[in-house]
C-alpha positions as CSV (number, residue, x, y, z in Angstrom):
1,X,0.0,0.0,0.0
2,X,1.0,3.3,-0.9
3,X,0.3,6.5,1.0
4,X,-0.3,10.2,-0.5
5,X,-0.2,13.7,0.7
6,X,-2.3,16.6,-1.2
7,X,1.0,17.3,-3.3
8,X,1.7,13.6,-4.2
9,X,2.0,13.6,-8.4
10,X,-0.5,12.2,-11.0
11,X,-1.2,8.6,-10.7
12,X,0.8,8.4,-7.2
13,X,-0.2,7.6,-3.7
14,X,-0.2,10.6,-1.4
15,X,1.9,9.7,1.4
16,X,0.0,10.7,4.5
17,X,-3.5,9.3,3.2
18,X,-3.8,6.5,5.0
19,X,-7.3,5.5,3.7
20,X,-6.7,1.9,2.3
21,X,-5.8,1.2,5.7
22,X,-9.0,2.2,7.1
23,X,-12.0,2.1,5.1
24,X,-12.1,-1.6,3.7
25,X,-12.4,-4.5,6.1
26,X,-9.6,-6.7,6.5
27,X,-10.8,-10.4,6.7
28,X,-6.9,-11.7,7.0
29,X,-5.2,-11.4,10.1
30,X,-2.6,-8.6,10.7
31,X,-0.2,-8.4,13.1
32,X,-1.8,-6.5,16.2
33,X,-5.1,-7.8,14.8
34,X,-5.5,-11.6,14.3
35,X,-8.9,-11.4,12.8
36,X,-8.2,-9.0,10.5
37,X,-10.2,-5.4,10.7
38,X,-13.8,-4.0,10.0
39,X,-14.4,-1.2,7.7
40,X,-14.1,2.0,9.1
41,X,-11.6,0.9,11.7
42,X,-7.8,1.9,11.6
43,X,-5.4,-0.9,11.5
44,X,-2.8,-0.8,13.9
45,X,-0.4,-1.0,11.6
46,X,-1.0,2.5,10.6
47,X,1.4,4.9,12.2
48,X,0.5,8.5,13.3
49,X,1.9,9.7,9.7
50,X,-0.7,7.7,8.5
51,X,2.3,5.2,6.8
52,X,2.0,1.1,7.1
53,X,4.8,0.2,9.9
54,X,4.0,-3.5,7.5
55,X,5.0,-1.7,4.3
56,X,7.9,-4.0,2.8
57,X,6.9,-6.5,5.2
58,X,6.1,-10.2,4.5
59,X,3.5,-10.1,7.2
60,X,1.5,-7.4,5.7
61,X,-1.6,-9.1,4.3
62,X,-1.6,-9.8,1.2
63,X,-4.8,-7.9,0.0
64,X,-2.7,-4.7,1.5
65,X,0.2,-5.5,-1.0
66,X,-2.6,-5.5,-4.0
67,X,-4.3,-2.2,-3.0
68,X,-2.7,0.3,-5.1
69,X,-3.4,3.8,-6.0
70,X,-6.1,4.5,-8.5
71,X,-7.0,8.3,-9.3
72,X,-11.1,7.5,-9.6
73,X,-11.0,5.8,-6.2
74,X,-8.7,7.6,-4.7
75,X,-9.8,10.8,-5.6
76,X,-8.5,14.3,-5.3
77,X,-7.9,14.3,-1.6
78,X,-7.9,11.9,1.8
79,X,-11.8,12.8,2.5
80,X,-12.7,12.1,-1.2
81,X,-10.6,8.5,-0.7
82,X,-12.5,7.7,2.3
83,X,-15.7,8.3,0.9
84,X,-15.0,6.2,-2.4
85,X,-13.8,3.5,-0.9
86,X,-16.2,3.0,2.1
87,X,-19.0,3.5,-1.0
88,X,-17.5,0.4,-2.5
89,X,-17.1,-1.8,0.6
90,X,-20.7,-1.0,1.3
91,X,-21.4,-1.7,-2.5
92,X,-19.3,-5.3,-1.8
């Protein structure tokens, strides 16, 4: 997972965002949280920067590693991210 801030470029995560890591539920356990994590909860994993302490990490789940930046679901800030994606885990 990759993390953005408002002046992240085109197409790249903006570090900071931290949205990924707390909209979507989780069903695979994380370390800090063996039964994974519902939507709308922040993993622990998520430092105060908003940055995965997993990233790099072979025990970040692997559903983490697969969630990349995408500029229609990730939208223009954080608050737009946070809405899109809770939209679609509500939606799945």
């Amino acid at each position: 997972m990759k993390f953005a801030t408002a002046n992240a470029s085109p197409g790249e995560c903006r570090p900071g965002c931290g949205a990924c890591c707390i909209a979507p539920s989780i069903s695979s356990p994380i370390p800090g949280m063996p039964e994974g994590k519902p939507a709308g909860m922040r993993c622990v994993q998520l430092d105060e920067a908003n940055l995965c302490r997993l990233f790099g990490d072979p025990r970040r789940p692997a559903v983490c590693g697969r969630f990349d930046y995408d500029a229609e679901l990730c939208g223009n800030d954080r608050d737009e991210a946070l809405t899109r994606i809770e939209a679609l885990e509500l939606a799945t």
